[in-house]
PDB file with SEQRES, HELIX, SHEET and CRYST1 records, atoms N, CA, C and O in Angstrom:
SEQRES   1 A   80  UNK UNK UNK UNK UNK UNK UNK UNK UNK UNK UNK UNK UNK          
SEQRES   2 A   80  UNK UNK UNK UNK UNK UNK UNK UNK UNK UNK UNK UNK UNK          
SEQRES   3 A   80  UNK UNK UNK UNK UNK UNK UNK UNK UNK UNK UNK UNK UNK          
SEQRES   4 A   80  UNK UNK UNK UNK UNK UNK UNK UNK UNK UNK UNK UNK UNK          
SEQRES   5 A   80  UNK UNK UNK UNK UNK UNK UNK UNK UNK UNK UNK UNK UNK          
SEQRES   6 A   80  UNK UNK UNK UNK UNK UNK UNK UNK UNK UNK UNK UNK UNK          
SEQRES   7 A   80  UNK UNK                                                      
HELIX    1 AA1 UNK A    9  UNK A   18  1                                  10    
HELIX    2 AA2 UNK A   31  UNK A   42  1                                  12    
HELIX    3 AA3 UNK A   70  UNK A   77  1                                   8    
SHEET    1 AA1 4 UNK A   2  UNK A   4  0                                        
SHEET    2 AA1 4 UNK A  21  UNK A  25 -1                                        
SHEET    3 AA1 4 UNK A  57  UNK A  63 -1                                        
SHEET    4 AA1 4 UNK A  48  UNK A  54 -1                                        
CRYST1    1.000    1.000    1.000  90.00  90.00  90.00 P 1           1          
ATOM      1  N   UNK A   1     -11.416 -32.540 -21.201  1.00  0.00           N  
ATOM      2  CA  UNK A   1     -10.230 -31.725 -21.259  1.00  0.00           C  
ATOM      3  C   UNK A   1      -9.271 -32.075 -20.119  1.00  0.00           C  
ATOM      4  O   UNK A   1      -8.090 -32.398 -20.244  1.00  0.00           O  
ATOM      5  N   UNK A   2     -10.159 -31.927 -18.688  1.00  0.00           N  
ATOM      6  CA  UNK A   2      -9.083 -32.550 -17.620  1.00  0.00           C  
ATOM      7  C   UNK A   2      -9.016 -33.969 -17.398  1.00  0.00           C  
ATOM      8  O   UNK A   2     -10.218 -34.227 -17.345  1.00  0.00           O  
ATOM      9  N   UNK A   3      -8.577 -34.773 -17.277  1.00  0.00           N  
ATOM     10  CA  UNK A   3      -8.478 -35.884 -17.130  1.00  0.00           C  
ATOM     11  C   UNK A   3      -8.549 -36.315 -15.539  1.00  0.00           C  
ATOM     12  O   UNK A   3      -9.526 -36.655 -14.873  1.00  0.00           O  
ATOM     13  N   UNK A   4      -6.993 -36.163 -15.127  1.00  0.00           N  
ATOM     14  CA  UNK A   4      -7.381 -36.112 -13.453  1.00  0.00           C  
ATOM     15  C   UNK A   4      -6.048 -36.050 -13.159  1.00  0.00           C  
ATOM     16  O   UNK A   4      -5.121 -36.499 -13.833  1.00  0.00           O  
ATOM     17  N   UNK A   5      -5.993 -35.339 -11.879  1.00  0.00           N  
ATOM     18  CA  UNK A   5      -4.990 -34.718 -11.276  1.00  0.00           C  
ATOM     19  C   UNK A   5      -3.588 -35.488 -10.831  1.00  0.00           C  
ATOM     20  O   UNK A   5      -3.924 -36.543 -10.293  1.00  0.00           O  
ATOM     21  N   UNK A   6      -2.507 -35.389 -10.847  1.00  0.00           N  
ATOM     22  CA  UNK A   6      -1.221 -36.096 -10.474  1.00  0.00           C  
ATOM     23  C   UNK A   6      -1.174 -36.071  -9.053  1.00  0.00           C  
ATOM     24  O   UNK A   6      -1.521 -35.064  -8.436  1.00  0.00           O  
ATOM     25  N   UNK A   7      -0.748 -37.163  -8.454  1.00  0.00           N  
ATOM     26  CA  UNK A   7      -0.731 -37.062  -7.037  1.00  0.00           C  
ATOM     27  C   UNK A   7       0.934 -37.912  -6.535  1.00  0.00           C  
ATOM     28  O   UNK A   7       0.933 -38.977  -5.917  1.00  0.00           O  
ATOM     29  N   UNK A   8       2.081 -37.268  -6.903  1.00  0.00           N  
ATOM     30  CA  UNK A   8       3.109 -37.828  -6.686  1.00  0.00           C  
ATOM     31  C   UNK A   8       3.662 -36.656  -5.705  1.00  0.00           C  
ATOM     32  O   UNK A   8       3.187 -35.614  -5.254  1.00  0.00           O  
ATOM     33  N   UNK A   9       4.959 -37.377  -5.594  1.00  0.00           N  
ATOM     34  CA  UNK A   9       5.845 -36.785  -4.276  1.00  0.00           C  
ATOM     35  C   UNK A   9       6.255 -35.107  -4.900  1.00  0.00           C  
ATOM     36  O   UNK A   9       6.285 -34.046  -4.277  1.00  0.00           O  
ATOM     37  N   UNK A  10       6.484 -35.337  -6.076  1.00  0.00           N  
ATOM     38  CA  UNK A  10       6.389 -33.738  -6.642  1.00  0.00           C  
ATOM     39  C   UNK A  10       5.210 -32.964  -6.390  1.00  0.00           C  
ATOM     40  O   UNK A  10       4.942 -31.899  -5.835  1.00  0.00           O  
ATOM     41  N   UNK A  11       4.650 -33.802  -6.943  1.00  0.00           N  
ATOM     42  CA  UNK A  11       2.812 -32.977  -7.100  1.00  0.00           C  
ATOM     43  C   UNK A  11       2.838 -32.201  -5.486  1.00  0.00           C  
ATOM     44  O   UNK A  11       2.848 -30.999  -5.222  1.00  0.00           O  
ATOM     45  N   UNK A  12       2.844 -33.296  -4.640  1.00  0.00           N  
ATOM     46  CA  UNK A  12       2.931 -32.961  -3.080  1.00  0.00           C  
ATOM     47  C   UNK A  12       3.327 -31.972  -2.758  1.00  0.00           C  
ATOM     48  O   UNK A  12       2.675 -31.053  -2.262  1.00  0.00           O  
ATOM     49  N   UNK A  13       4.557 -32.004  -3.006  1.00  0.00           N  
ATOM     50  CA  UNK A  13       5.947 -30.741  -3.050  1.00  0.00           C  
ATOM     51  C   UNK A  13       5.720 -29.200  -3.477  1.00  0.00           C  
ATOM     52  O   UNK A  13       6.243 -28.134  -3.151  1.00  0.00           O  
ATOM     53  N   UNK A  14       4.808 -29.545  -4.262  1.00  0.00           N  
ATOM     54  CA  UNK A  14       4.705 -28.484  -5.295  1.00  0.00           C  
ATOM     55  C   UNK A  14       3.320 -27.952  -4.699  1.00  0.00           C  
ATOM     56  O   UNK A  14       2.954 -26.855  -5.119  1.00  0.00           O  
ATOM     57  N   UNK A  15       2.463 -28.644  -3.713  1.00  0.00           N  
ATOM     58  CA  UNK A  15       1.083 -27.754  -3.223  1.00  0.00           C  
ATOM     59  C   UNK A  15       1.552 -27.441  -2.275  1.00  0.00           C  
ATOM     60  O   UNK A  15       1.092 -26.308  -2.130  1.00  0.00           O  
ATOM     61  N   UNK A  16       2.276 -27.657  -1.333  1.00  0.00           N  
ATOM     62  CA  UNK A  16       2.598 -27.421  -0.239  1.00  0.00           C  
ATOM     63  C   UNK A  16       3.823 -25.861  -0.537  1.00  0.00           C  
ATOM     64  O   UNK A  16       3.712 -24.781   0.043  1.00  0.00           O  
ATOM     65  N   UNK A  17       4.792 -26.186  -1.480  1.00  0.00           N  
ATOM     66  CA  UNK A  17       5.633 -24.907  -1.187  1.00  0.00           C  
ATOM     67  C   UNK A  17       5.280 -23.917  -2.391  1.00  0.00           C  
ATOM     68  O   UNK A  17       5.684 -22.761  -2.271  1.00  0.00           O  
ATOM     69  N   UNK A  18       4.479 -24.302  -3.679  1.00  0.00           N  
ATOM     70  CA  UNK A  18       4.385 -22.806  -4.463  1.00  0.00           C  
ATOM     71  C   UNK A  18       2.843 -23.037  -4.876  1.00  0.00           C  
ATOM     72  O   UNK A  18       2.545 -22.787  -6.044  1.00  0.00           O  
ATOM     73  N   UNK A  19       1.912 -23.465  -4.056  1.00  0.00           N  
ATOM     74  CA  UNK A  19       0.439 -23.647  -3.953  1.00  0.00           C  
ATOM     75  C   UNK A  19       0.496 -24.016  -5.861  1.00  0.00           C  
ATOM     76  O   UNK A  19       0.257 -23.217  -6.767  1.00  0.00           O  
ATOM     77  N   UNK A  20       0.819 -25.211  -5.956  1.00  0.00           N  
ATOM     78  CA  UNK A  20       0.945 -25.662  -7.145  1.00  0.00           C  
ATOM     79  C   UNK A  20      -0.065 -27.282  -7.280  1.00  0.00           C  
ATOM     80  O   UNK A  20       0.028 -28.173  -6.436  1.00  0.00           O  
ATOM     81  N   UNK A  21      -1.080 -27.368  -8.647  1.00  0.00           N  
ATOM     82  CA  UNK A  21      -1.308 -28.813  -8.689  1.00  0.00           C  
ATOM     83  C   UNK A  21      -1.011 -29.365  -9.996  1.00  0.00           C  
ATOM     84  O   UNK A  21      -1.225 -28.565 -10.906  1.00  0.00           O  
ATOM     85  N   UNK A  22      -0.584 -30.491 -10.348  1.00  0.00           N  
ATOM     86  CA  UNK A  22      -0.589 -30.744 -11.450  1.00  0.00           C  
ATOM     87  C   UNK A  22      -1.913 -31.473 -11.809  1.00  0.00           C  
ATOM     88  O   UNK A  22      -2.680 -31.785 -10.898  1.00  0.00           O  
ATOM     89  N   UNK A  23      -2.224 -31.770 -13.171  1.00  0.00           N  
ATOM     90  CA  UNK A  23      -3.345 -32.321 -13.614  1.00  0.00           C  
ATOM     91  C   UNK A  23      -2.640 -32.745 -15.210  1.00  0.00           C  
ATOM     92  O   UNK A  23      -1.914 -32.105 -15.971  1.00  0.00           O  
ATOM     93  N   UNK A  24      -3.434 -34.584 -15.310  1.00  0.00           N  
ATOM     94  CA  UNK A  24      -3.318 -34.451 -16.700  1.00  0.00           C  
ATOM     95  C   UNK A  24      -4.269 -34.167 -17.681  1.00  0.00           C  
ATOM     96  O   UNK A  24      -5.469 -34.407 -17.546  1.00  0.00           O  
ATOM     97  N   UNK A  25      -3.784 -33.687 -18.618  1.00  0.00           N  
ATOM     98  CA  UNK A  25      -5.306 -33.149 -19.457  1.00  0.00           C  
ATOM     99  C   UNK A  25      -4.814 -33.588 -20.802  1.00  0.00           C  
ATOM    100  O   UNK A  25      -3.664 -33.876 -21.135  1.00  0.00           O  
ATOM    101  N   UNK A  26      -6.211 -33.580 -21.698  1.00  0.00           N  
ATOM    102  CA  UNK A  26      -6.109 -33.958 -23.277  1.00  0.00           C  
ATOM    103  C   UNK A  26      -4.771 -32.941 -24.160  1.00  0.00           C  
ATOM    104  O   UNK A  26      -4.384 -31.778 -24.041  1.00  0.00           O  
ATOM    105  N   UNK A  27      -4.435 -33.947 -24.926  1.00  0.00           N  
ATOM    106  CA  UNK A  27      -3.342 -33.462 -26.110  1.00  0.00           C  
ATOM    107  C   UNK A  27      -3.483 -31.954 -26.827  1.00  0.00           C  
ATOM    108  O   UNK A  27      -2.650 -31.060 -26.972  1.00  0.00           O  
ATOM    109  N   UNK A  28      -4.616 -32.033 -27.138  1.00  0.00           N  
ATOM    110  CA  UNK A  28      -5.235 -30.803 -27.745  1.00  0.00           C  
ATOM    111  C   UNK A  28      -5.000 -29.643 -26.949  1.00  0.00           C  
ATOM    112  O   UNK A  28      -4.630 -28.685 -27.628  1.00  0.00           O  
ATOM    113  N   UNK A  29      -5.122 -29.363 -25.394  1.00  0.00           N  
ATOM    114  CA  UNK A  29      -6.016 -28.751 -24.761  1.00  0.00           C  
ATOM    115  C   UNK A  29      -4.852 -27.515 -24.487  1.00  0.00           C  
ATOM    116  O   UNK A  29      -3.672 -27.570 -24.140  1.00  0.00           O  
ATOM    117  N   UNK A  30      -6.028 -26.053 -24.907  1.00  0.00           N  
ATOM    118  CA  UNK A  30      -5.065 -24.882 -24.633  1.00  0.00           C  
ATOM    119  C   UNK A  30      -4.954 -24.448 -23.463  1.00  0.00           C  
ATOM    120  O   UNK A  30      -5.901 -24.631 -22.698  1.00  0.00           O  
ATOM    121  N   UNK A  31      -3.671 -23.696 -22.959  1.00  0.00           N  
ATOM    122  CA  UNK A  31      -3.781 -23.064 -21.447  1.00  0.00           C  
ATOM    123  C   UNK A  31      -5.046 -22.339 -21.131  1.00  0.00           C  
ATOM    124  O   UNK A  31      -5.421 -22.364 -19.959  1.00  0.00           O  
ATOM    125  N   UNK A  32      -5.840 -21.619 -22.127  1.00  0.00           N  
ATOM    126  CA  UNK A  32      -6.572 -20.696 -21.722  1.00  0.00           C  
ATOM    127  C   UNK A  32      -7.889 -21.399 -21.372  1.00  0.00           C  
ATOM    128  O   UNK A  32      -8.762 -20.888 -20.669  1.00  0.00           O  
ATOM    129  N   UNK A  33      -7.964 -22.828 -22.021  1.00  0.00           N  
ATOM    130  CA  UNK A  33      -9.439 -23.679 -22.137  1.00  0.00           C  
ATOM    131  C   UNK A  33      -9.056 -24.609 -20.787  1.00  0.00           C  
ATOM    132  O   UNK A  33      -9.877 -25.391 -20.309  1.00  0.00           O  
ATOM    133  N   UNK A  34      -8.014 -24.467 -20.359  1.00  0.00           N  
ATOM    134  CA  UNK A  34      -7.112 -25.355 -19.202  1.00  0.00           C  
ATOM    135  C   UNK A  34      -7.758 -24.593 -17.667  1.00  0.00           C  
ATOM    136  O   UNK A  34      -8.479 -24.973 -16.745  1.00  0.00           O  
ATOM    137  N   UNK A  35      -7.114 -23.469 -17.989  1.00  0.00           N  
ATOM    138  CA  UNK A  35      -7.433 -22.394 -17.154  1.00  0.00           C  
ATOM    139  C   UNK A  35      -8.672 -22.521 -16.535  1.00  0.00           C  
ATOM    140  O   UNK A  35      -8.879 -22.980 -15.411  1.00  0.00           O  
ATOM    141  N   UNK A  36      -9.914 -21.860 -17.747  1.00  0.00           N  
ATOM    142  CA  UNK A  36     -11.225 -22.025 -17.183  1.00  0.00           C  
ATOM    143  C   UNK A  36     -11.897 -22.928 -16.631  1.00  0.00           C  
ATOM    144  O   UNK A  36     -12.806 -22.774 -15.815  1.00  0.00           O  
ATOM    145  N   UNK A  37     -11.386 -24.118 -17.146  1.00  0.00           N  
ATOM    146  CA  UNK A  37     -11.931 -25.355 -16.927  1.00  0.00           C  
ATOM    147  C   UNK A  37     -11.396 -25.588 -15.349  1.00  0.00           C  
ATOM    148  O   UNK A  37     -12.354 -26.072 -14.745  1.00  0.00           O  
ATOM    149  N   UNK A  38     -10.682 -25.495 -14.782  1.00  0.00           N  
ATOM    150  CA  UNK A  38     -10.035 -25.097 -13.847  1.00  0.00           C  
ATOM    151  C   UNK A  38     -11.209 -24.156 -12.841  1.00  0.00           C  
ATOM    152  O   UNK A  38     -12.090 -24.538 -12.070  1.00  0.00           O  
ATOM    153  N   UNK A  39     -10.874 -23.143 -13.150  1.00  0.00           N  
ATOM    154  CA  UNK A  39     -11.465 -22.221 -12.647  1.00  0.00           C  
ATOM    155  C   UNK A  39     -13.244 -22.411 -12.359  1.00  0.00           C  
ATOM    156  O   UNK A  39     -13.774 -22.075 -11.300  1.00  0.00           O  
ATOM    157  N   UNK A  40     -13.851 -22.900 -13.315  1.00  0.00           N  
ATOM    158  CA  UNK A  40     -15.227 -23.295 -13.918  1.00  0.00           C  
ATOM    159  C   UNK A  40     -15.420 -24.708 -12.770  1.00  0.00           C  
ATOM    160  O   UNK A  40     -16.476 -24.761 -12.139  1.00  0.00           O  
ATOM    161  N   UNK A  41     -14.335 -25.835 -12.552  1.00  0.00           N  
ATOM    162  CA  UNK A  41     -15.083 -26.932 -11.580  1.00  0.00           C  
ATOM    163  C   UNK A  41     -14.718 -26.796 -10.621  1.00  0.00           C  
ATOM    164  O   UNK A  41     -15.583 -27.171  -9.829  1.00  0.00           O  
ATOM    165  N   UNK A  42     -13.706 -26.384 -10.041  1.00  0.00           N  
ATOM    166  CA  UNK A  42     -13.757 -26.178  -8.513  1.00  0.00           C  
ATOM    167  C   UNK A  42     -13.849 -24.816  -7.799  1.00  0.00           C  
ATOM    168  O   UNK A  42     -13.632 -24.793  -6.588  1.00  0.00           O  
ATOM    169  N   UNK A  43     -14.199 -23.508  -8.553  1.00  0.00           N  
ATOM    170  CA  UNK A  43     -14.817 -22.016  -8.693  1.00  0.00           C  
ATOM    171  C   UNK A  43     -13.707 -21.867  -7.491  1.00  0.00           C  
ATOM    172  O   UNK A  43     -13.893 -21.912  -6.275  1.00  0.00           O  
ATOM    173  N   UNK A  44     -12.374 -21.657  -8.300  1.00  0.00           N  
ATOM    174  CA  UNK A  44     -11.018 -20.939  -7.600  1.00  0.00           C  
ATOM    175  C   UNK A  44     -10.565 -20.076  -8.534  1.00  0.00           C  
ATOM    176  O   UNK A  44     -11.190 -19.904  -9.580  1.00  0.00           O  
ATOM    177  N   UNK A  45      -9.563 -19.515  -8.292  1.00  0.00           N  
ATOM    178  CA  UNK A  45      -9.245 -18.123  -8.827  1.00  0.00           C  
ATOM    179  C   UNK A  45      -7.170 -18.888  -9.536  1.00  0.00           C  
ATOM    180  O   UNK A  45      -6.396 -19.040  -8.592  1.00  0.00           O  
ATOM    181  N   UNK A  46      -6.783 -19.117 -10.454  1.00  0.00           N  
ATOM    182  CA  UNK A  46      -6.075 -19.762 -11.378  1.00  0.00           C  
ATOM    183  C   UNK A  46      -4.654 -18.387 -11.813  1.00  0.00           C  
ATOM    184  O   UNK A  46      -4.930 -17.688 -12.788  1.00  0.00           O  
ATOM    185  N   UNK A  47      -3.754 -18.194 -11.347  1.00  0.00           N  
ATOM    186  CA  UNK A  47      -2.650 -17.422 -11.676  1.00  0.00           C  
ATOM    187  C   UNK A  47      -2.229 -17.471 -13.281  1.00  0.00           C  
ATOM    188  O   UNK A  47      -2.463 -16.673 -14.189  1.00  0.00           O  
ATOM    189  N   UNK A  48      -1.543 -18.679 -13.261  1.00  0.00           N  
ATOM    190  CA  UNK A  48      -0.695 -19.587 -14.526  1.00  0.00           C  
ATOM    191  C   UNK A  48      -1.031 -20.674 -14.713  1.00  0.00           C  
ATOM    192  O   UNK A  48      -1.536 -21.320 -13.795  1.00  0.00           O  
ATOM    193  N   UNK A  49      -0.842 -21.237 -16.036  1.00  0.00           N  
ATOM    194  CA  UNK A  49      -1.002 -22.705 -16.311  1.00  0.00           C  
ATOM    195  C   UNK A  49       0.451 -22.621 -17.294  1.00  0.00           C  
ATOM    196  O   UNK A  49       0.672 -21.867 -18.242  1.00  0.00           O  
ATOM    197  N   UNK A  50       1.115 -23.419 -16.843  1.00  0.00           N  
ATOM    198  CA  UNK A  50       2.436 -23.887 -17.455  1.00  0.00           C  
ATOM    199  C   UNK A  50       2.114 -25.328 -17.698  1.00  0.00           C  
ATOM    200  O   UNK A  50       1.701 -26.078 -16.814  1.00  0.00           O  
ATOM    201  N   UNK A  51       2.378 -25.765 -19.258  1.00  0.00           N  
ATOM    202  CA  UNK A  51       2.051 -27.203 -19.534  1.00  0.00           C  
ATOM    203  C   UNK A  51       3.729 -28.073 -20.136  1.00  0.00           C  
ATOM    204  O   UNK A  51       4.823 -27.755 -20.603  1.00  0.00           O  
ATOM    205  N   UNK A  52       3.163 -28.980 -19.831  1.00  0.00           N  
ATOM    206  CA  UNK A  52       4.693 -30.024 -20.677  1.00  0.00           C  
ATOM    207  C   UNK A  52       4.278 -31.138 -20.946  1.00  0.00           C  
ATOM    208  O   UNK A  52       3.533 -31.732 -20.166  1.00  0.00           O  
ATOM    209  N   UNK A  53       4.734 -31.745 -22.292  1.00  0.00           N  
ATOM    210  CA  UNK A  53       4.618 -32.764 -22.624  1.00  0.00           C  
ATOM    211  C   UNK A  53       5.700 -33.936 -22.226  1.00  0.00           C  
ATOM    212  O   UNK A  53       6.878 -33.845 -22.575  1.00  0.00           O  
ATOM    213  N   UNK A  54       5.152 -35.144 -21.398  1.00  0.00           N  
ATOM    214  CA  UNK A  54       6.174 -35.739 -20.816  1.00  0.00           C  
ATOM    215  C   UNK A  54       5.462 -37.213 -20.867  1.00  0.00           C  
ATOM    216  O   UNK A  54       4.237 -37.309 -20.786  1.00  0.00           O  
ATOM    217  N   UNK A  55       6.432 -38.517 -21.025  1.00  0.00           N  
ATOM    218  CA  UNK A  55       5.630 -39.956 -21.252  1.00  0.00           C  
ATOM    219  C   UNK A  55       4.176 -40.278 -21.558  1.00  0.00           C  
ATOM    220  O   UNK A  55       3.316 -40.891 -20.926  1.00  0.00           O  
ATOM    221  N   UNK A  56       4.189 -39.439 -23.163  1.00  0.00           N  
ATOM    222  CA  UNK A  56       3.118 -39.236 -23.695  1.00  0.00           C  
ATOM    223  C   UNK A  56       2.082 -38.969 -23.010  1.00  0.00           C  
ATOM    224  O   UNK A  56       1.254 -39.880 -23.017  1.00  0.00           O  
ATOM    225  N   UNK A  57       1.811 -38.067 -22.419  1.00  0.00           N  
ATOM    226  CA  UNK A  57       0.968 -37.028 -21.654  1.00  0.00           C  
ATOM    227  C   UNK A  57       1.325 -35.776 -21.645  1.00  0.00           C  
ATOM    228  O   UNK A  57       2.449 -35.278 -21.585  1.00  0.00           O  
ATOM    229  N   UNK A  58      -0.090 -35.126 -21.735  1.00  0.00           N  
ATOM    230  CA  UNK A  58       0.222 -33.827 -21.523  1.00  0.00           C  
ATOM    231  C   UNK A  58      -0.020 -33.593 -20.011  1.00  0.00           C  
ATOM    232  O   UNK A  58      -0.877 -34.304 -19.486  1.00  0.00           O  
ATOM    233  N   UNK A  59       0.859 -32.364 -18.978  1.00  0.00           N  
ATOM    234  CA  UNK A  59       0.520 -32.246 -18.279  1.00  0.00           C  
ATOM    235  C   UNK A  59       0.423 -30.770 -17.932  1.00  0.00           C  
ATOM    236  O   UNK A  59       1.329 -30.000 -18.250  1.00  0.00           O  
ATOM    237  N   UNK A  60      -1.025 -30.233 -17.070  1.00  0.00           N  
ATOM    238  CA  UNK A  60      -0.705 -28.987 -16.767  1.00  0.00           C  
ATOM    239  C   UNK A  60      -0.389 -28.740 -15.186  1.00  0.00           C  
ATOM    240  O   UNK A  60      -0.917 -29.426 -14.312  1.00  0.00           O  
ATOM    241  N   UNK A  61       0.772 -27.408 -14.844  1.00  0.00           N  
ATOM    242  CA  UNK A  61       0.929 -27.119 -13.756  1.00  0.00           C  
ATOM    243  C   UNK A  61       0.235 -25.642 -13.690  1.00  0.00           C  
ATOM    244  O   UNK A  61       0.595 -24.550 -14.129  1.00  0.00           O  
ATOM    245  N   UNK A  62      -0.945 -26.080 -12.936  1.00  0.00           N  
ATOM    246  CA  UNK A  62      -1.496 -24.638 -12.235  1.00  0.00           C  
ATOM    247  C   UNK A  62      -1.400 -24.034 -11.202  1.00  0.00           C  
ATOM    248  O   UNK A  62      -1.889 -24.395 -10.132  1.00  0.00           O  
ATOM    249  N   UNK A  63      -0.770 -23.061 -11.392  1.00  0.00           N  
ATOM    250  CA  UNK A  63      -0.743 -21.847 -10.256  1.00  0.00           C  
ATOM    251  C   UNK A  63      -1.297 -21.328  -9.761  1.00  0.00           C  
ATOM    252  O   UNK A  63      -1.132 -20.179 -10.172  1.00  0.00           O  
ATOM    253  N   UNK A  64      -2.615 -21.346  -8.334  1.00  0.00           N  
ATOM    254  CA  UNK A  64      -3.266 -20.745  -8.149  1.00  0.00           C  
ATOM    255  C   UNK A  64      -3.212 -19.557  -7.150  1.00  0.00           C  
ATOM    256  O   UNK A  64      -2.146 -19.311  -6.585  1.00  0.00           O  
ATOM    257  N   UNK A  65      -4.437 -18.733  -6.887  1.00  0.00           N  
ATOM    258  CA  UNK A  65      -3.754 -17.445  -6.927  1.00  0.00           C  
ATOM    259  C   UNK A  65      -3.722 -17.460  -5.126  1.00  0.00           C  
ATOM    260  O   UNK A  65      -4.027 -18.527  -4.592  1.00  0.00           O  
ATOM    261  N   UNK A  66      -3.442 -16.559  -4.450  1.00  0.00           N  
ATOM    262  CA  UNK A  66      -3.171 -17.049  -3.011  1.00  0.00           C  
ATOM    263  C   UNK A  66      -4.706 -16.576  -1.972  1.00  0.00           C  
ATOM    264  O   UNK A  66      -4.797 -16.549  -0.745  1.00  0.00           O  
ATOM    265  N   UNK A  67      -5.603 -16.298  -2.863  1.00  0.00           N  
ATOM    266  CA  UNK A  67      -7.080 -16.299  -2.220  1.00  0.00           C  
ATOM    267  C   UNK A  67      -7.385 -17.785  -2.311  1.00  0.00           C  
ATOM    268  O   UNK A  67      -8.299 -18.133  -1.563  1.00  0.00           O  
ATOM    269  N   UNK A  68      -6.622 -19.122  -3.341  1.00  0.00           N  
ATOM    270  CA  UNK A  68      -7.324 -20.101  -3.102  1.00  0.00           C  
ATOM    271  C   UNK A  68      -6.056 -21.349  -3.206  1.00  0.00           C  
ATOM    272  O   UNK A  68      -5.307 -21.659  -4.132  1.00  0.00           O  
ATOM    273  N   UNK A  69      -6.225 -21.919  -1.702  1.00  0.00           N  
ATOM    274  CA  UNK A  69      -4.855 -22.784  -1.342  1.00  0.00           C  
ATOM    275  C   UNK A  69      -5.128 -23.947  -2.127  1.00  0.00           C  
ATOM    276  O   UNK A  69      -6.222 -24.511  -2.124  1.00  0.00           O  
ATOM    277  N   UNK A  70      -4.124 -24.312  -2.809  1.00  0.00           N  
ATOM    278  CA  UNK A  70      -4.220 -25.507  -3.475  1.00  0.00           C  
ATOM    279  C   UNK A  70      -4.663 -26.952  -2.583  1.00  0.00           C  
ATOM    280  O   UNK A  70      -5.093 -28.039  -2.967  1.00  0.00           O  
ATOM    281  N   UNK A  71      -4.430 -26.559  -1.598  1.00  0.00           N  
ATOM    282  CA  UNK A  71      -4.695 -28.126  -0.715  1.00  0.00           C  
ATOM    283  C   UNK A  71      -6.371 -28.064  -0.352  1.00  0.00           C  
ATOM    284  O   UNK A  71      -7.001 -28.920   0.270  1.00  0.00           O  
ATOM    285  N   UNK A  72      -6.824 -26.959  -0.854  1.00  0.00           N  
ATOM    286  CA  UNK A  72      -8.750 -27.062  -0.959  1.00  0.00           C  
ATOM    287  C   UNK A  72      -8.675 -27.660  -2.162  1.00  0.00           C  
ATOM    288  O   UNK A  72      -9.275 -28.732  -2.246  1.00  0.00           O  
ATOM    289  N   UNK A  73      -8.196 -27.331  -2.969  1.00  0.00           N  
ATOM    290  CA  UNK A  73      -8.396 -28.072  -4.668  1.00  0.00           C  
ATOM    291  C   UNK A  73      -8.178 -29.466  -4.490  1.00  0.00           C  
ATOM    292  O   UNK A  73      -8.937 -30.303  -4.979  1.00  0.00           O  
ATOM    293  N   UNK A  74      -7.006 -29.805  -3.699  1.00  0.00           N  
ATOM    294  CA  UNK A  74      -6.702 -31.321  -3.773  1.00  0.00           C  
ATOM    295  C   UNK A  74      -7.934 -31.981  -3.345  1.00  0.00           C  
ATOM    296  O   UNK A  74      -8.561 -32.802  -4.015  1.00  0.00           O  
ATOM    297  N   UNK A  75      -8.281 -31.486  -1.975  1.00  0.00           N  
ATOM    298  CA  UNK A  75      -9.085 -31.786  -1.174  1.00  0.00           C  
ATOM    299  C   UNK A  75     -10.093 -32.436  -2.090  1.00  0.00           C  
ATOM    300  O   UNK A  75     -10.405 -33.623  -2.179  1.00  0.00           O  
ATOM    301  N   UNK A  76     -10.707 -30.946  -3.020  1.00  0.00           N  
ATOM    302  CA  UNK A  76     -12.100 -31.611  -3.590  1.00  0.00           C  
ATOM    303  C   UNK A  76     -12.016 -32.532  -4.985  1.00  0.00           C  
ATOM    304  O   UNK A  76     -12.950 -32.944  -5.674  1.00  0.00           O  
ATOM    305  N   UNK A  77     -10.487 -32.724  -5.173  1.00  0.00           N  
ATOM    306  CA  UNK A  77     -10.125 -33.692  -6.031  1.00  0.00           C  
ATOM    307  C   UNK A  77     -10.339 -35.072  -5.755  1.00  0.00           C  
ATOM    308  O   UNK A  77     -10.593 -35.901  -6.628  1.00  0.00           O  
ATOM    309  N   UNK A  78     -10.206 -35.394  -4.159  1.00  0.00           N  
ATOM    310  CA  UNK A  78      -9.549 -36.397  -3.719  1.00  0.00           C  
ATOM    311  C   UNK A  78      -8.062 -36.668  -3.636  1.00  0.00           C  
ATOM    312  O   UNK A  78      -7.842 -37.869  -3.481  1.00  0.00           O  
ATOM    313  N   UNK A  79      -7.294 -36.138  -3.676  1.00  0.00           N  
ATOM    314  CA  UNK A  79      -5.647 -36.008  -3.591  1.00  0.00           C  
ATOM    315  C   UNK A  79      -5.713 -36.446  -2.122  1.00  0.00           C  
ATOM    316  O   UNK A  79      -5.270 -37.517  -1.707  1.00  0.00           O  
ATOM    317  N   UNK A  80      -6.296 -35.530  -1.403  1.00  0.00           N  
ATOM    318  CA  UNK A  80      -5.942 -35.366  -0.191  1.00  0.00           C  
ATOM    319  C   UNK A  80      -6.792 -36.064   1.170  1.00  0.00           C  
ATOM    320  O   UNK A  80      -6.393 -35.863   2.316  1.00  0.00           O  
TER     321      UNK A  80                                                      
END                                                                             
């Protein structure tokens, strides 16, 4: 479902000022199966998932909630 996480100057931008990560994930894949899956591998606590389809990818932007800083997520991504 997840594929693996975006690590551009946005992506950056976006953990640092609205504790935001992007990730790309499968075509199919619903916010709510996005969410858990989320929530389920790196056991953080997930606000929103806002998705967009962009150069044939799907991508999701998750919002996480402010008990869990996105730059631990990167961290155990490897982003960071």
């Amino acid at each position: 479902m997840i594929k693996y996480p975006l690590a551009t100057e946005k992506s950056i931008r976006l953990m640092e000022e609205q504790n935001k990560l992007i990730f790309v994930v499968e075509d199919g894949a619903k916010k709510e199966h996005i969410k858990a899956a989320i929530e389920k591998e790196f056991k953080c606590k997930v606000d929103k998932v806002r998705t967009l389809i962009t150069g044939g990818q799907k991508r999701a932007y998750i919002t996480f909630n402010k008990e869990t800083p996105a730059i631990d997520v990167a961290t155990a991504t490897g982003i960071m």
